[in-house]
C-alpha positions as CSV (number, residue, x, y, z in Angstrom):
1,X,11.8,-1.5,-8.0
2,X,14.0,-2.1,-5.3
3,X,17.0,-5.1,-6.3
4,X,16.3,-6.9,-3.3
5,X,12.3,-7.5,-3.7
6,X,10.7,-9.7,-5.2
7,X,9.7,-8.9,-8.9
8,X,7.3,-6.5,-8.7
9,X,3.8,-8.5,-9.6
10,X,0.4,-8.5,-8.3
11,X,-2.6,-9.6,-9.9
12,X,-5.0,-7.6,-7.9
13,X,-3.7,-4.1,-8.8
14,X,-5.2,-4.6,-12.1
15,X,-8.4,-3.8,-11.4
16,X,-7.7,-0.3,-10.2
17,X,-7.7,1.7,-12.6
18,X,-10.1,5.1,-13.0
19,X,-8.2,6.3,-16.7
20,X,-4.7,5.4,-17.8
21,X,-2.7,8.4,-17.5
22,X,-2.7,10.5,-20.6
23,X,0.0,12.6,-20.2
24,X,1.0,12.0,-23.7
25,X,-2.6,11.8,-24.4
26,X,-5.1,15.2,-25.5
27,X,-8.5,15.6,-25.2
28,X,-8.8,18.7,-27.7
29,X,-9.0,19.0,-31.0
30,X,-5.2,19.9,-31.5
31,X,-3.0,17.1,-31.9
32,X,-0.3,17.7,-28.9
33,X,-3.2,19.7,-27.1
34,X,-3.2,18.9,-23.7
35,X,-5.5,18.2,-21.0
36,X,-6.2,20.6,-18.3
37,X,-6.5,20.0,-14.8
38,X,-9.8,20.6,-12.9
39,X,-8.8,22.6,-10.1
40,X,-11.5,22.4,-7.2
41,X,-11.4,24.8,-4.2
42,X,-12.3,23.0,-1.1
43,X,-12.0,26.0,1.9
44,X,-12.2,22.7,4.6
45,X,-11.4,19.7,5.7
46,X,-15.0,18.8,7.0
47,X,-16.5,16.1,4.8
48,X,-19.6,18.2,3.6
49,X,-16.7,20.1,1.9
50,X,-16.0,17.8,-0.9
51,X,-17.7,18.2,-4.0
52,X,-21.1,17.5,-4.3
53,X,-21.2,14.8,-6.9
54,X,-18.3,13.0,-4.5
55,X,-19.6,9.6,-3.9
56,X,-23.1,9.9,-5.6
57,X,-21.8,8.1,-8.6
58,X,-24.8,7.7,-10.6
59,X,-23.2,7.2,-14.0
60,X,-21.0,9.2,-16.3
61,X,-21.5,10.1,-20.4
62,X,-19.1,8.5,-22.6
63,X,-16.5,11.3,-23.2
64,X,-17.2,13.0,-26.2
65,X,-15.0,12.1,-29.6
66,X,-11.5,14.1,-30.7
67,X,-11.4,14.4,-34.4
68,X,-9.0,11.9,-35.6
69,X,-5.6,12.5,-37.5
70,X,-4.1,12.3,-40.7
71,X,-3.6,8.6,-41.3
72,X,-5.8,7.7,-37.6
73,X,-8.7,5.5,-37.9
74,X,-11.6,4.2,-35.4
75,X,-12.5,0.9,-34.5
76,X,-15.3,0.4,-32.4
77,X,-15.7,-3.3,-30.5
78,X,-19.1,-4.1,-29.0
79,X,-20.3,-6.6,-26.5
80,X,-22.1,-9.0,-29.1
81,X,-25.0,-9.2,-26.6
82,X,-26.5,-7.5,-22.9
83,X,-24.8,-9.0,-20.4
84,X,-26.2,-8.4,-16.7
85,X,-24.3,-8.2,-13.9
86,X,-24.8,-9.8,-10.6
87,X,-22.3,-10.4,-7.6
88,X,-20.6,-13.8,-8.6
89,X,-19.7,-14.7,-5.1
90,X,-23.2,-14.1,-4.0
91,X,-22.5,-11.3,-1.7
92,X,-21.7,-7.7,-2.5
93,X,-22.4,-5.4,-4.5
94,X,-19.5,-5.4,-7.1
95,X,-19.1,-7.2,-10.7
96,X,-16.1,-7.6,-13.1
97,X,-16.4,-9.2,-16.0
98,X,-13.8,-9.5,-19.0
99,X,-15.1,-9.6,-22.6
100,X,-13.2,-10.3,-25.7
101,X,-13.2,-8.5,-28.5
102,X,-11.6,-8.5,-31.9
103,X,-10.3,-5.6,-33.1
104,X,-9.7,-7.6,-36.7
105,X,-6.1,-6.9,-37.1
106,X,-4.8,-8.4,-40.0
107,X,-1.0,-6.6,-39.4
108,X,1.0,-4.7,-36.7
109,X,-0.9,-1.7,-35.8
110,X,0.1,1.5,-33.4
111,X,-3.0,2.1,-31.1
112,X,-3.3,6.2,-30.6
113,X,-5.9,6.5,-28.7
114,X,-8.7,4.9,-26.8
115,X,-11.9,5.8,-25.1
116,X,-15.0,3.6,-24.2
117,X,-18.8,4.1,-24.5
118,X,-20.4,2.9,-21.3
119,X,-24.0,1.0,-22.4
120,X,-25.4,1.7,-19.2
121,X,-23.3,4.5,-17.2
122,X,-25.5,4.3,-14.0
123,X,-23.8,0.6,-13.5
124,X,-20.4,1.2,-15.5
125,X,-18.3,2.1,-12.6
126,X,-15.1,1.7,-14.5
127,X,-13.6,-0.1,-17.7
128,X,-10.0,-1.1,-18.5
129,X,-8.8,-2.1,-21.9
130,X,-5.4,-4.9,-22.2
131,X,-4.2,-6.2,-25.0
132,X,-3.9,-9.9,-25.7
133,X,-0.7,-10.8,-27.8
134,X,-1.7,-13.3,-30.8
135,X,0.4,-16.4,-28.5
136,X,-2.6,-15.7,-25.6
137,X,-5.7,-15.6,-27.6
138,X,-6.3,-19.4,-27.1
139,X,-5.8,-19.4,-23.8
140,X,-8.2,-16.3,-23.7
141,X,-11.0,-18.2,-26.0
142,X,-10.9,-21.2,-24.0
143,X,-11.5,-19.0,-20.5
144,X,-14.2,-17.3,-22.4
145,X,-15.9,-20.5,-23.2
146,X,-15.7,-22.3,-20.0
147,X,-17.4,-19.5,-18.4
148,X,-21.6,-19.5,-18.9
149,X,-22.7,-16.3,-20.6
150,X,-20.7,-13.5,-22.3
151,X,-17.2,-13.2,-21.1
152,X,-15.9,-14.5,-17.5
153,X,-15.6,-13.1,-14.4
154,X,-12.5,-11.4,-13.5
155,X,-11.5,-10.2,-10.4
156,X,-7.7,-8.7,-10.1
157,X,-6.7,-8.5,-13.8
158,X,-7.9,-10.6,-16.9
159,X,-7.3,-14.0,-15.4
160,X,-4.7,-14.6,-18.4
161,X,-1.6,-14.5,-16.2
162,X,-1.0,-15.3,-12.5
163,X,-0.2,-12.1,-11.9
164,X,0.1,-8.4,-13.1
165,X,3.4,-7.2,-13.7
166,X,3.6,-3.6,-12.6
167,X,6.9,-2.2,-13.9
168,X,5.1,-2.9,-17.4
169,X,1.8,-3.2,-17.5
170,X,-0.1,-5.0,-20.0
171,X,-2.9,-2.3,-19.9
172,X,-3.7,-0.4,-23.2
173,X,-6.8,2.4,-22.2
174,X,-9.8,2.8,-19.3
175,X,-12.2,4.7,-18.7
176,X,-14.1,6.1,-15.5
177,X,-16.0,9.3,-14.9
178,X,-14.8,12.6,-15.7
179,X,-12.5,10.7,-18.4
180,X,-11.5,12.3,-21.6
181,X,-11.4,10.1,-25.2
182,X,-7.0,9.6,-24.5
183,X,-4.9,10.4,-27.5
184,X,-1.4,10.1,-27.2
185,X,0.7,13.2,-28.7
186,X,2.0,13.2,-32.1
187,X,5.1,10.4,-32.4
188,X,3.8,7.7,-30.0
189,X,1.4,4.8,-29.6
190,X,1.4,1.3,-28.3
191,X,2.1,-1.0,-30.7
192,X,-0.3,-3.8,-31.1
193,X,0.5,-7.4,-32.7
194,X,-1.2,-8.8,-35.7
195,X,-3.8,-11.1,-34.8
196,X,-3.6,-9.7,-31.4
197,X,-7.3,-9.1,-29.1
198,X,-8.6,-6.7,-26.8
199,X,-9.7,-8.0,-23.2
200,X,-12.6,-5.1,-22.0
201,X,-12.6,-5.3,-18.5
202,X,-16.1,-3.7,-17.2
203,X,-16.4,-3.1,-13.4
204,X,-20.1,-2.9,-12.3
205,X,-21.7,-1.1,-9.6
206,X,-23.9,-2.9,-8.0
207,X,-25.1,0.0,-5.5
208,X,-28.1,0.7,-7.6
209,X,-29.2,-2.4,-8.9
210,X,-28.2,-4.4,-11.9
211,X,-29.2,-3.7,-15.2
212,X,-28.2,-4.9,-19.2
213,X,-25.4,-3.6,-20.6
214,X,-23.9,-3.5,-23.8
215,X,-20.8,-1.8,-23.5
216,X,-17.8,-0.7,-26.6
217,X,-14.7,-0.2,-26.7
218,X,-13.5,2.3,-29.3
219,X,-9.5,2.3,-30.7
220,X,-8.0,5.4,-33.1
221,X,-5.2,3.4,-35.0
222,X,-2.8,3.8,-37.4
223,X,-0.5,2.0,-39.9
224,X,2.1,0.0,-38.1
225,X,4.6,1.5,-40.7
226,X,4.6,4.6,-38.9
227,X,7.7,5.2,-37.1
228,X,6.2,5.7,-33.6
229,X,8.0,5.7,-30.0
230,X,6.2,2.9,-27.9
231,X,4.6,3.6,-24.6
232,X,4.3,1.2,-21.6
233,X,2.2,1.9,-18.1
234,X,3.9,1.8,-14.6
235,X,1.6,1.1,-11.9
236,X,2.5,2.2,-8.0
237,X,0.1,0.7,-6.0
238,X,0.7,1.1,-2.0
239,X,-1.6,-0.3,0.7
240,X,-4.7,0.6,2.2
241,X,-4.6,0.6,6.1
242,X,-7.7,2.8,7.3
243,X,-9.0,1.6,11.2
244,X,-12.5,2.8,12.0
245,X,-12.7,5.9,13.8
246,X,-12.3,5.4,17.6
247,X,-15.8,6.2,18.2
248,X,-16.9,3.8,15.5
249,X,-14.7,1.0,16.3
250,X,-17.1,-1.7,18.5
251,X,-18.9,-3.3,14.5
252,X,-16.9,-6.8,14.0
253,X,-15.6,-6.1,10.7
254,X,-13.3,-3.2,12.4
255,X,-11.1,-6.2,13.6
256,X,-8.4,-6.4,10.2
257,X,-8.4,-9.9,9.9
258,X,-12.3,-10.2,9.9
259,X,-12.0,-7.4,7.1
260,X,-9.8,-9.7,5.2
261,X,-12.3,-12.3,5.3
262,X,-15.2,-9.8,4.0
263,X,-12.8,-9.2,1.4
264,X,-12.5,-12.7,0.5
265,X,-16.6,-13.7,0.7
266,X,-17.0,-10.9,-1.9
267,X,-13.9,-11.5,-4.4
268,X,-12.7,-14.8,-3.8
269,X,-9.2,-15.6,-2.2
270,X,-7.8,-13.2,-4.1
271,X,-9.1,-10.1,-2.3
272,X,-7.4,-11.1,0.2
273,X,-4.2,-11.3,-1.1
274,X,-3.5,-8.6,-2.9
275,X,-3.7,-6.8,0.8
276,X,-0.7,-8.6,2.2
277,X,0.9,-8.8,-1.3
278,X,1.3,-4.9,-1.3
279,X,3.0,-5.0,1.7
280,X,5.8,-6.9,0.0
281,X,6.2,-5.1,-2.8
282,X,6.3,-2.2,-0.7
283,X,8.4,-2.8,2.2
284,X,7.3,-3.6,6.0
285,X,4.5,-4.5,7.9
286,X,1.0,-3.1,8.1
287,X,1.0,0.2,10.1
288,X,-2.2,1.7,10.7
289,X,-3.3,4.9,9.3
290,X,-5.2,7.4,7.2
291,X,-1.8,8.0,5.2
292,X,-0.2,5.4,3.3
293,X,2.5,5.5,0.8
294,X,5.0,2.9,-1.2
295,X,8.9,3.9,-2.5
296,X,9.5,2.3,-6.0
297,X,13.6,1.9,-7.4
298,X,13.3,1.1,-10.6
299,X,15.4,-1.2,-12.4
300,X,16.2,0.8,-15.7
301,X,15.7,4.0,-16.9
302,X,12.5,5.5,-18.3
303,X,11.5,8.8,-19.2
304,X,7.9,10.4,-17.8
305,X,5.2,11.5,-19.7
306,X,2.2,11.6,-17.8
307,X,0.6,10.5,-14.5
308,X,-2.4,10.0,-13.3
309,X,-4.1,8.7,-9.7
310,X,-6.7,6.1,-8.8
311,X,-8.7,6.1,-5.0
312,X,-12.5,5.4,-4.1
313,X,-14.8,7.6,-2.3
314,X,-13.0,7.3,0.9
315,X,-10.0,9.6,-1.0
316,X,-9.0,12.9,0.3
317,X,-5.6,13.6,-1.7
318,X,-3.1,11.6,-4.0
319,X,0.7,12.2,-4.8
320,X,3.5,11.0,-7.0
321,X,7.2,12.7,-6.4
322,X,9.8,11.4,-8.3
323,X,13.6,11.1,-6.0
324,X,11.5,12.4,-2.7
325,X,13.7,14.1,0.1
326,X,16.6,14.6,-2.7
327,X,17.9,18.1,-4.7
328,X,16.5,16.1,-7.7
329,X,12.7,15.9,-5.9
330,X,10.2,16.2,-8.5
331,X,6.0,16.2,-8.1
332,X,4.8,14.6,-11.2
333,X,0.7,14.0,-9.6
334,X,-0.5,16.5,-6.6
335,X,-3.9,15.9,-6.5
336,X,-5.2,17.7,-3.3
337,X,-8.7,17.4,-3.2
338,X,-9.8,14.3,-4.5
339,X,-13.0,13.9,-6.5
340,X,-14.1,10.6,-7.6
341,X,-16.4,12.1,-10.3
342,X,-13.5,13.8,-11.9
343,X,-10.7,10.8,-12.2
344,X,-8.8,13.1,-15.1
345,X,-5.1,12.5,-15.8
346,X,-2.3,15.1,-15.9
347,X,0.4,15.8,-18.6
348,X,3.7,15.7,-17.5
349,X,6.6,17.8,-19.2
350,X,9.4,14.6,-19.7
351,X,11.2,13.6,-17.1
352,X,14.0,11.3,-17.4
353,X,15.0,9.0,-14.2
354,X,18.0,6.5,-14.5
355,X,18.2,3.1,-12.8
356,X,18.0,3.3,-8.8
357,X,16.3,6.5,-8.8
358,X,12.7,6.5,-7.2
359,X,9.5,6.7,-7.1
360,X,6.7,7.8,-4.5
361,X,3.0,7.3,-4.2
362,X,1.1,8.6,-1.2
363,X,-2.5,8.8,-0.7
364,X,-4.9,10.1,2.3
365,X,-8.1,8.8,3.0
366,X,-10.8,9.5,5.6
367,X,-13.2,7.2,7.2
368,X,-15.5,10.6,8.1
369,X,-16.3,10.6,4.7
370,X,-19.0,7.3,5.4
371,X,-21.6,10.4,7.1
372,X,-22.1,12.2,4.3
373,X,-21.7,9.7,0.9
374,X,-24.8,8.4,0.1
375,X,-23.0,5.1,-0.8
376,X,-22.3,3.9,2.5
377,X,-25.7,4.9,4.1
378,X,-26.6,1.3,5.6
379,X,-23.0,0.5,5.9
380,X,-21.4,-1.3,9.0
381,X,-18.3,0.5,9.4
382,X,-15.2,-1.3,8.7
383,X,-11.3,-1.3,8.8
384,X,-10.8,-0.7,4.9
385,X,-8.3,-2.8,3.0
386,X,-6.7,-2.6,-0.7
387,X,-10.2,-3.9,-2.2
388,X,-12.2,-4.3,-5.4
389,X,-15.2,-3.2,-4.2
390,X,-16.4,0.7,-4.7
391,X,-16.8,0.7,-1.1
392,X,-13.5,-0.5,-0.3
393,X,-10.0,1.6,-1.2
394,X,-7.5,1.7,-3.2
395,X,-4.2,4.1,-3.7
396,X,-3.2,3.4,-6.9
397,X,-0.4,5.7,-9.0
398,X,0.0,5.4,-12.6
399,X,2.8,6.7,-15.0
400,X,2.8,6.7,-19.0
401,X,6.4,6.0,-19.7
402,X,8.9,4.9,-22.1
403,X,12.2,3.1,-22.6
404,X,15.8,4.0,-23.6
């Protein structure tokens, strides 16, 4: 993060995420296996050219299970009860909800893993797992009771803290389609508190219409005697600035500020927020554009071990380069044909970075893609914004880091 900035905090970035990065995570059944990429040939840049499931979204299986571990055990929290979704604001076609759940942990424990089992995958579009430290859970109960019904809603992140602090996120695990069960590699875990909880964050599609759902969260832990590095999550979000094609730019909600205020009827004041709040984290004003991208200096040194990228359908490519236009460049995410269907993670082989070194995300997206997804058939057009919604965008990069 850049000295001269404000801390770098934002509550809406939260609710981005497809899978936190496993780059010190496996999805075989070796311990320190790693994941593979899936590599998709796209021979054009015409929309019908993305992959076929692109957009359709109707759902994804839970991934399957990686035998645990010597010493590795499972926990698996449920939803006590079906909860339905519906849009909370009234309009739209998006729900996130926050349940709390008890992972019963009577001393400090390392988490090595996580996945989730979506009750209903054809409305689970996403689900994020953060851990509660034992000095939050009252605040947490109390937001849990004043809400009617299981959990509360939660736009942005959990609704614990006014904002979401991105150099160290307080994320633990998610899940979204074409995720893996994440296992972090032999010698490292996230080290959870005694008496600490689990807030499951579960984003709903709406497209489709709402259904129950009872959906679990499942930890692998292990003894908190273990001598284990700890891992923390950097988050890169940049902003979303795509204008409507010039052909397709007479609808009202291609004007930005009456896109704001979409945002805002469907999520409350802080979709709208978190637009403009990018733009100070990231430097300058909004500029128009199907490519947008945000420079990071961090503030200490951390070493890489994994990266991973989060857009909507609108998504063409995403990048992460470490120390851009330097001898010392470095690509730690090249994603070049995006898939939302397939929001795997990549292993990184370490990479150390000192104080004032940087950071890059940049992502493309591509308002051509509206002709051919099926879930924007009926859609105005509009001048898309950072936004919640699966219709809206985000460019989101994520790193799996630790700490000198």
């Amino acid at each position: 993060m850049d000295a001269t900035r404000p801390r770098a905090a934002l509550a809406g970035v939260a609710a981005a995420l497809a899978l936190l990065v496993s780059g010190c995570q496996s999805a075989g059944s070796e311990p320190d296996a790693a994941v593979p990429a899936t590599a998709v040939e796209v021979p054009s840049e015409s929309p019908s050219a993305h992959p076929a499931g692109h957009g359709a979204h109707t759902g994804a299986e839970p991934a399957r299970e990686v035998p645990l571990r010597r010493g590795e055990r499972r926990a698996t929290l449920a939803m006590p009860a079906a909860y339905t979704p519906a849009a909370p604001y009234g309009t739209g076609t998006d729900d996130y909800r926050c349940f709390l759940l008890d992972p019963g942990l009577a001393e400090d424990t390392w988490l090595t893993g996580t996945t989730v089992l979506p009750g209903d995958p054809a409305v689970v579009h996403h689900v994020i797992l953060f851990q509660v430290p034992p000095g939050d859970v009252a605040a947490a109960e109390s937001k849990d009771a004043a809400d009617d019904g299981q959990g509360w809603t939660c736009f942005g992140g959990t609704g614990l803290d006014d904002f979401q602090d991105v150099d160290d996120a307080d994320w633990i695990g998610a899940w979204a389609p074409g995720g893996e069960e994440a296992v972090h590699k032999s010698g490292y875990g996230v080290r959870l508190e005694a008496d600490s909880r689990i807030v499951m964050q579960v984003h709903y599609n709406l497209l489709a219409g709402p259904a129950p759902d009872v959906s679990a969260a499942q930890l692998r832990l292990a003894s908190g005697t273990r001598d284990l590095e700890q891992l923390h999550t950097m988050l890169l979000p940049a902003p979303v600035e795509l204008p409507c094609r010039p052909d397709h730019a007479d609808g009202p909600l291609c004007d930005r500020t009456a896109a704001t205020f979409d945002l805002m009827s469907r999520f409350g004041d802080e979709g709208g927020r978190t637009a403009g709040a990018l733009h100070l984290l990231c430097g300058g004003a909004p500029d128009p554009g199907p490519v947008q991208s945000c420079t990071r200096t961090l503030n200490r040194p951390m070493t890489i071990h994994g990266s991973g990228g989060h857009m909507h359908l609108l998504g063409r490519e995403i990048t992460i380069e470490t120390n851009p236009d330097t001898p010392q460049a470095r690509t730690v995410l090249d994603v070049p044909v995006w898939d939302f269907d397939d929001q795997g993670s990549r292993p990184v082989e370490p990479v150390a970075l000192r104080a004032g070194d940087t950071v890059t995300v940049t992502c493309r997206h591509d308002q051509a893609l509206r002709d051919v997804l099926p879930a924007f058939e009926g859609q105005p057009d509009r001048y898309v914004l950072w936004g919640e919604g699966t219709t809206d965008e985000m460019c989101l990069g994520m790193l799996q880091v630790t700490f000198p």
